[in-house]
N, C-alpha and C positions, 0 to 999 in steps of 0.2 A: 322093548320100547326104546324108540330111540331118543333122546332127548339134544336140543339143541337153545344156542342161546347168543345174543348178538348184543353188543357195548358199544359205543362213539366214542374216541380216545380224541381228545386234543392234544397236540403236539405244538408246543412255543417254541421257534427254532428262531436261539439267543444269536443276536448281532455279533459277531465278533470284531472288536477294531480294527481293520486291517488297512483303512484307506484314510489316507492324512488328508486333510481340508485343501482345498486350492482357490488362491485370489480366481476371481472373474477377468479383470483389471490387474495391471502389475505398475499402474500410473493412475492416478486422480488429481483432479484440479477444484478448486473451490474460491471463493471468496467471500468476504464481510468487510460492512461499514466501518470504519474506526469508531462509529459515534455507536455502533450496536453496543445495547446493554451484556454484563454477565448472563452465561446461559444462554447466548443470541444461537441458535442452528448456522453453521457455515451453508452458503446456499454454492449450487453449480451455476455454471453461465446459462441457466435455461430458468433458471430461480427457483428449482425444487432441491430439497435436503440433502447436504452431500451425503450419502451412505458408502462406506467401502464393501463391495458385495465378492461373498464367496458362497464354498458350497463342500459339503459332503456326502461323499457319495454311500456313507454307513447310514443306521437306522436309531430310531430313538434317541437314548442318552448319547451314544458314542458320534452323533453328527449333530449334536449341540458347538457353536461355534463359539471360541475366546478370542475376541480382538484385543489388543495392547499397542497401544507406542511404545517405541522402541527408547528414543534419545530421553535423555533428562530433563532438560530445558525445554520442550515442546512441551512438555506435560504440563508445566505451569502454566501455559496460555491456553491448551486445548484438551478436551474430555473427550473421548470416543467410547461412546456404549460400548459395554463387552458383549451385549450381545447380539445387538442389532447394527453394528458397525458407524452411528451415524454419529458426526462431530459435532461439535459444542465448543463454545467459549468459556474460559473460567478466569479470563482477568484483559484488561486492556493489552491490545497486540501490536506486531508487527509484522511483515511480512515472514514466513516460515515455510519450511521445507523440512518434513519429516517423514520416520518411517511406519510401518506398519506389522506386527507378527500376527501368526493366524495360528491357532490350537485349538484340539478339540475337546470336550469333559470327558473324554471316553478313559478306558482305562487298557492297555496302556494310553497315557495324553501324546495323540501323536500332531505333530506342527507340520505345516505348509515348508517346503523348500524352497519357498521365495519370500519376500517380503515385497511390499505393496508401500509405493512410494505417494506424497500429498503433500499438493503445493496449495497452498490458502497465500491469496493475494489480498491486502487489505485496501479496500477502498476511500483515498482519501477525501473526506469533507472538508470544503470552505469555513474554518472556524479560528482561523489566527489573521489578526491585521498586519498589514505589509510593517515592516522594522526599518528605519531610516539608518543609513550607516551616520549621520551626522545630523541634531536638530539644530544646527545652525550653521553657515557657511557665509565666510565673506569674501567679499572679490572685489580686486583692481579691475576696470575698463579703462585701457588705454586711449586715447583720443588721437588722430582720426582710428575711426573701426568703418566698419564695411557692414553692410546685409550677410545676414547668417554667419557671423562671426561665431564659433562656440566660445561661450563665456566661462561655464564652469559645468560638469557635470555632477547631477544628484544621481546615488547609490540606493536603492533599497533593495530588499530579501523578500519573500515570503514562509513563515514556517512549514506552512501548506507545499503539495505535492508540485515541483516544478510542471510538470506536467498538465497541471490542470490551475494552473495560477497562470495568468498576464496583468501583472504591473500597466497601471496609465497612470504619468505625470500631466498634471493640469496647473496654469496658477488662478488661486482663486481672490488674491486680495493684493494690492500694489500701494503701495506709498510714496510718492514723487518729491515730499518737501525738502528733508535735505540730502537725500541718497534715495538710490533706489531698492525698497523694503519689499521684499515680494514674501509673497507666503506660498507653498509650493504642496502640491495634493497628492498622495500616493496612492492607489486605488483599486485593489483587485475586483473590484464593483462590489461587492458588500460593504468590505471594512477599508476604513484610510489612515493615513494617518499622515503629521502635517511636518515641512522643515520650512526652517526663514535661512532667506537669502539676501543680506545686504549686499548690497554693491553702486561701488563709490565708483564713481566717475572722474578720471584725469587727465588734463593735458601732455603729452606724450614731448619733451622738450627734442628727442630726437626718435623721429620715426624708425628710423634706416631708410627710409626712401632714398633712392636717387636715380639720376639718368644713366643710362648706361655708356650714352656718350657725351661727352662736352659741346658739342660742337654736329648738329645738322642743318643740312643742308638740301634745299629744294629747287625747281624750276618750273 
């Protein structure tokens, strides 16, 4: 009698770590409001979640990915999932430029040969009134003057982004009784803010005019 007999074996053939993570990207761009709350997602210039994306080409545990910023001071302003790569706010910012490392959970932990760079531009909102370099100004007018004579020039700033700020001088109130009292409007079209402008009017005892000749003659 011959006997015979047959088993299913399974066989788990264990990952080995042998392949380090690699950026997709070795550059990213992003940006956020300055007015974005903590915790705001940096978005792309397409307005979906910045995500920094890589990949491993291991199984299971050992192609689990670790993302990390690099520098010090970026950390205080931005969070990036360790796991999922995608940034976050953690405090009022600025404009930043930072890096990226890439590691895997595997064991041995092996890291990306490159790092992955992310530029987050903040976007700046209209939320400061124009700054007068002086709330008050006085001035001589010489007598004779001429059309468009410049009198004196008003200074303002804005704290807001040069860029996206245009200053308009208006005057919005005049006083003629015994000088001339102007009130002067500064205005990035939200906020304004105001300077006085006295100016005194005077007889000029000597212009410097003169002829250039003594003495012409016609026929």
């Amino acid at each position: 009698i011959i006997a015979s007999a047959t088993s299913t074996a399974i066989i788990h053939i264990l990952d080995r770590n042998d392949n380090a993570p690699e950026f997709l990207n070795f550059s990213y761009e992003g940006s956020v409001s300055e007015a974005a709350p903590v915790n705001s997602l940096v978005l792309t210039n397409r307005s979906t979640p910045l995500v920094i994306n890589a990949y491993d080409a291991d199984s299971e545990l050992n192609a689990l990915m670790n993302f990390e910023i690099i520098e010090a001071l970026p950390k205080k302003y931005f969070h990036i999932d360790s796991s999922t790569g995608a940034v976050r706010t953690v405090r009022l910012l600025d404009r930043f430029v930072f890096h990226v490392k890439l590691t895997d959970r595997g064991k041995p932990r092996l890291s990306s040969e490159s790092t992955a760079q992310v530029q987050i531009t903040v976007n700046d909102i209209n939320d400061c009134a124009p700054r007068v370099t002086h709330h008050v100004y006085n001035v001589t007018l010489l007598l004779p003057t001429y059309k468009n004579v410049a009198v004196i020039q008003l200074n303002a700033t804005d704290p807001d982004s040069e860029a996206s700020t245009t200053l308009r001088y208006d005057i919005i109130e005049e006083d003629m009784k015994s000088m001339h009292r102007l009130q002067v409007r500064v205005s990035d079209g939200k906020f304004s803010n105001i300077a006085k402008v006295n100016a005194k009017v005077a007889q000029s005892e000597h212009s410097g005019l003169m002829f250039q000749k003594k003495l012409y003659e016609t026929s």
